[in-house]
N, C-alpha and C positions, 0 to 999 in steps of 0.2 A: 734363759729366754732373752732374745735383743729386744730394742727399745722399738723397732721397726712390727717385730708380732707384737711387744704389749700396745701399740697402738693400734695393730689391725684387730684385734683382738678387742679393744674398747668401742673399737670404731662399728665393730658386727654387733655388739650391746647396746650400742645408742639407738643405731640407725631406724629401726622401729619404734623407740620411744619418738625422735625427732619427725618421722614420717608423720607419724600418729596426733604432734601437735600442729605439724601444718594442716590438716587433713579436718582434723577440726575446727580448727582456725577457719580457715578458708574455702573448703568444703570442693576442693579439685585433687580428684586423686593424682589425675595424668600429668597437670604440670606440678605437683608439691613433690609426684616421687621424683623427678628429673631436676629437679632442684636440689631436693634432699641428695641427688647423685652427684652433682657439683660441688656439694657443701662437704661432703666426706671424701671427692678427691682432695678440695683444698686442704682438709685438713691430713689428708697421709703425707702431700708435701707439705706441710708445713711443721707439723706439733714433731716428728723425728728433729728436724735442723732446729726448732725454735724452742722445745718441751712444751708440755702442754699447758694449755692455760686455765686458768683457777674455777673453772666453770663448763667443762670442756661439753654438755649438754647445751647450756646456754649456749656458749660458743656454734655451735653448731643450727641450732635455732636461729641465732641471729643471721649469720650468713645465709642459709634458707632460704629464710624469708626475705633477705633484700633480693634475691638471686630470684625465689618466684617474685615480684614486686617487678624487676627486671624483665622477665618472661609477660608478665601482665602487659606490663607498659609498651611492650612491644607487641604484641596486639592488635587486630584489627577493632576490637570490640573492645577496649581496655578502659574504656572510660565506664561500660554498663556494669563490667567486672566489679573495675573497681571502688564503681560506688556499691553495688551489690556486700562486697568484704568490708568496706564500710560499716553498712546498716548489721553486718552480723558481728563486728566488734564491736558497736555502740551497743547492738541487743544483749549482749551475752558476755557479762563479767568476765573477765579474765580467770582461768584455772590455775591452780597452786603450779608453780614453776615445777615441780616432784610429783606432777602428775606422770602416772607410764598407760601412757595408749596400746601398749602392745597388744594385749589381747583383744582389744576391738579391731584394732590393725587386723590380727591374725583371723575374725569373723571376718573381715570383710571381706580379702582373700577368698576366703572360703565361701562363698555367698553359694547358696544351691542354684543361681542365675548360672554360674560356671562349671565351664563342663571340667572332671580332672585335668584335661590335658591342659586346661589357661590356668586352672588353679594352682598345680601344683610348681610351675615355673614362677606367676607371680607369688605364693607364697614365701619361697626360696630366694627372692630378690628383694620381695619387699620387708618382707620379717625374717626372712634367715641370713641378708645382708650378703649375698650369692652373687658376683656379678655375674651379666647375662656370657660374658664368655664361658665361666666357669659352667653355669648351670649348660650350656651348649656341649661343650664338652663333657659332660656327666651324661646328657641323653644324647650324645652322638650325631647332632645334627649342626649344622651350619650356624655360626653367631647370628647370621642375619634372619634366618629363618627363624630362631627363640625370638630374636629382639622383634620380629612381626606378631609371635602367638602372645607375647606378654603386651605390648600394644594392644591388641586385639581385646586381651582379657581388660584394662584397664579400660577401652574405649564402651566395652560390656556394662562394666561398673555404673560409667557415666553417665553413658544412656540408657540403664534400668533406674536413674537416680536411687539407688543405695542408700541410704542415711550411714553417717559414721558413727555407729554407737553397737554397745554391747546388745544383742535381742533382748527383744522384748517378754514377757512369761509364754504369750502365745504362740511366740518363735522359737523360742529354745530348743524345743527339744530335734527338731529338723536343721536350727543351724547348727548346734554343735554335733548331732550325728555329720554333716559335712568334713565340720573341723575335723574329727576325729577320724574318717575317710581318708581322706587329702594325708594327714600324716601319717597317717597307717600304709599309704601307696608309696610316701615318699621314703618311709623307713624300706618296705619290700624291695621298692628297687637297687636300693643302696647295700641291702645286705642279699640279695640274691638279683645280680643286673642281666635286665631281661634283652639285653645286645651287647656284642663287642666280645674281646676276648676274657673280660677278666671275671672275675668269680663272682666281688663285690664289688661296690663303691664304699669306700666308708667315707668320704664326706658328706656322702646323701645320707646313712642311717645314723652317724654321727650329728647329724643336724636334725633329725626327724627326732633324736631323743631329746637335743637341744632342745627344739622348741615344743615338744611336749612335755618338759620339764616347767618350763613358762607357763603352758597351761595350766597343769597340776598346779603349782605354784597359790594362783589365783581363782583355782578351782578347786579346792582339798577336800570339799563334802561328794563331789562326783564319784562315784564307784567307778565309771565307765573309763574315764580321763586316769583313773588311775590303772585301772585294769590294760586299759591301753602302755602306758610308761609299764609297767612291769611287763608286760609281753614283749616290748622291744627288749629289756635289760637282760632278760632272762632268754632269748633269741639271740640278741647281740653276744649273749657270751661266749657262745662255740663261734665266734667270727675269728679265732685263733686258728681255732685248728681246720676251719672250713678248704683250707688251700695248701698243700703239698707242695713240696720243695722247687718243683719246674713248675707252680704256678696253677696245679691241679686240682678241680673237685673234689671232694673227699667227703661220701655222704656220710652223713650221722653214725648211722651204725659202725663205719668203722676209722671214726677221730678218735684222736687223743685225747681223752677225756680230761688228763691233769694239766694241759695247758688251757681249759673253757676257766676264763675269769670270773676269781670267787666273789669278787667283792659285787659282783654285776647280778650273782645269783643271790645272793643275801637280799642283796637291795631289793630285788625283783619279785621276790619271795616274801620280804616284810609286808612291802607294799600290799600283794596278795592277800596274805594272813590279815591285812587291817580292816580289807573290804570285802572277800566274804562273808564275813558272818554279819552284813547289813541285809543278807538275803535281796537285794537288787543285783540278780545277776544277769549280764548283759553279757553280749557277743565277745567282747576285748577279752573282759575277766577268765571267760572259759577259756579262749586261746590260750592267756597266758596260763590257765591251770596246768592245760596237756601239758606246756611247754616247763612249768616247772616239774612233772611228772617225768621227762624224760633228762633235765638237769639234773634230779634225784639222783638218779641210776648211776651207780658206779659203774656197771659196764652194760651193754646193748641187751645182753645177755637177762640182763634183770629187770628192763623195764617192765611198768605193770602195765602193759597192756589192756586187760579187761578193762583197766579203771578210765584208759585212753578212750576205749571202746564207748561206754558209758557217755562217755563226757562229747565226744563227737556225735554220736546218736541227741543229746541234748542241743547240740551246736547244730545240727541240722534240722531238727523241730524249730526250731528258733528261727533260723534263717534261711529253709529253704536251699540254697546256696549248692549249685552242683561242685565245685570244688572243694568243699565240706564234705560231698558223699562220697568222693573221688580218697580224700582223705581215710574217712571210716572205713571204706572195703579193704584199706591198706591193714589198719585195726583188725578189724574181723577178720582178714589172713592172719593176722600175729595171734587171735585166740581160737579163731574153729578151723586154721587151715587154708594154702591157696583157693585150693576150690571151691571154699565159701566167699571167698574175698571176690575171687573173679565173677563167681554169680549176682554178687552187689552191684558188677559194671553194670552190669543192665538197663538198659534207659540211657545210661550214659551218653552212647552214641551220638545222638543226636542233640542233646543239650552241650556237650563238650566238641561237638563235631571240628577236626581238625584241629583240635586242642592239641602240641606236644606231649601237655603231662598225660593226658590217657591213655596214649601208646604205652609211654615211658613205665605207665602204674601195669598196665597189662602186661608187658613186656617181663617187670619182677617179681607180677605173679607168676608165670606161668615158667620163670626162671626156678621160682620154688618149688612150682607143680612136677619141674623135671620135663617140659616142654620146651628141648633149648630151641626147635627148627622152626616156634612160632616166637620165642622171645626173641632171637636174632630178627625175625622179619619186623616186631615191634619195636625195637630197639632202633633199627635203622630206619622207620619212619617215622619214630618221635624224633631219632638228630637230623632228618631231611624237614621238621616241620621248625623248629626251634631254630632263636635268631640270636643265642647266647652262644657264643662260640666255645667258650667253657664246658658248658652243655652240651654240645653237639661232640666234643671232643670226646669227653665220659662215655656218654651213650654209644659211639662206634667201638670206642675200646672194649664196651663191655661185651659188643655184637662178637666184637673180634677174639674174645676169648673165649668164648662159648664156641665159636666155630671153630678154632683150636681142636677144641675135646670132643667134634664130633667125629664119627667114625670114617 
């Protein structure tokens, strides 16, 4: 590893603790993160050509904060500011230098005020340390157009006034259902990208374990938080075999099951084994059950189905959730047969209306059922509806070979 990654690499660890103490400090989210952005350019040039120095958080703090001080002073109003940051450093002792603000960092982000789409770009810039090019380029859109919705979500922050603190007992349980939303989107899109050519991203699900790791971390009695980090771990492991040699989907059923990462299924599966038996079972946990039900299986051939069954039928008492039910009718073809599966669509319709997956899910039942003259026509309007080009490529292939074998 060069000297150049282990500082960028220190530098994506910090930049949420350092955000987290101007933010407290000073109580402006919108100019401490744009500060906290200049503090960690100076230091990519600098700690490479100079090493780093004996305090490299401090360091970073300090610059910060002369750099918003600077921002202040430049200001029209800088004087109300900054008597304002005054009377809250006179009020409120100074906190232990080793304090780490992340995880209120990562509530705030997350604040149910924002909708996913500001959440999860500022999440990713502000606590996964993402610059706005990069995160622009993961979701395919124009830098300037991110650097507007991440403003926007910041300027939200400011004028819902927010407080910067972990919730409260009467908050919890809706702010961390957020948290745990927000990272659950930002893993999905990274391991299955819902645009573009490629299959996945793996710096988005790589960072969405990252900073669910952080969670856990300082959340270790939560079931859900962990239920969560084992459904990515245990999802994340067939990210091996997801993609074929020229770059190709390669559903489930037929990867390579000896290149799915063991050590991601152990992990993913302790974690499991530690929090079921607390009987708090929540939405993440069952995911990740299915999902180590289907990492079990030595081959496609074996999985237990019925127990998938089950467990989706449960996940959908639960949550309602039409892509939940979308799910289980796939289940129920794998134990009473397509034609019970496809009976399941039922209702669907109009709750998934214009959905790709529901074509897509019609399309491989009715591929089962031996109806390839309607699964070709599903097939080609789930890849006319889908904006993954991955996707869209699989799905005509498959049109395309079925129409091969017909007469």
């Amino acid at each position: 590893m060069t000297a150049r990654t282990d500082v960028d690499d220190l530098l994506r660890e910090l930049a949420p603790q350092v955000l987290g103490v101007l933010v407290r400090r000073f109580g402006d989210f919108d100019d401490a993160e744009d500060a906290v952005q200049e503090a960690l350019l100076a230091a990519a040039t600098q700690w490479p050509a100079e090493g780093l120095p004996g305090n490299p958080r401090g360091w970073l703090i300090t610059v910060a904060s002369r750099r918003l001080t600077d921002i202040w002073r430049a200001d029209q109003a800088r004087r109300h500011r900054e008597d304002l940051a005054g009377a809250r450093e006179t009020a409120t002792p100074p906190e232990p230098s080793h304090q780490d603000d992340s995880l209120a960092l990562l509530f705030l982000c997350c604040h149910p005020v924002l909708m996913p789409g500001s959440a999860i770009p500022l999440t990713l810039r502000a606590v996964g340390g993402l610059t706005t090019a990069e995160i622009a380029g993961a979701f395919l859109v124009p830098e300037d157009t991110m650097a507007k919705r991440i403003s926007r979500a910041k300027k939200r922050i400011k004028t819902s006034q927010i407080p910067f603190r972990m919730p409260s007992q009467g908050e919890w349980t809706e702010r961390l259902h957020s948290v745990l939303h927000v990272l659950y989107l930002i893993f999905n899109e990274g391991y299955a990208a819902s645009t573009g050519p490629q299959v996945a991203r793996g710096e988005l699900s790589n960072e969405a374990i990252r900073l669910t790791r952080t969670l856990h971390a300082g959340l270790r009695d939560d079931p859900e938080v962990a239920g969560l980090l084992a459904l990515m771990l245990l999802t994340d492991a067939r990210r091996p075999a997801r993609t074929g040699p020229d770059g190709e989907l390669v559903p489930l059923a037929e990867q390579d099951r000896a290149s799915w990462d063991q050590d991601l299924i152990a992990e993913g599966s302790a974690l499991l084994s530690a929090v079921l038996p607390r009987r708090a079972i929540g939405e993440y946990q069952l995911q990740a059950a299915i999902a180590a039900i289907h990492d079990e299986a030595a081959t496609a051939e074996q999985t237990d189905w019925a127990q998938i069954l089950a467990l989706y039928s449960l996940l959908e008492r639960m949550t309602g959730n039409p892509m939940v039910t979308l799910n289980r009718a796939i289940a129920i073809a794998m134990v009473d047969g397509p034609a019970a599966g496809l009976a399941a669509l039922a209702g669907l319709d109009t709750r998934l209306a214009g959905h790709h997956r529901l074509d897509a899910v019609r399309a491989h039942l009715l591929e089962m059922d031996g109806e390839a003259e309607g699964a070709i026509t599903h097939y080609l309007l789930a890849a006319g509806r889908t904006t993954s080009l991955a996707e869209r490529n699989y799905l005509t292939t498959k049109a395309a070979h079925l129409g091969a074998r017909l007469p």
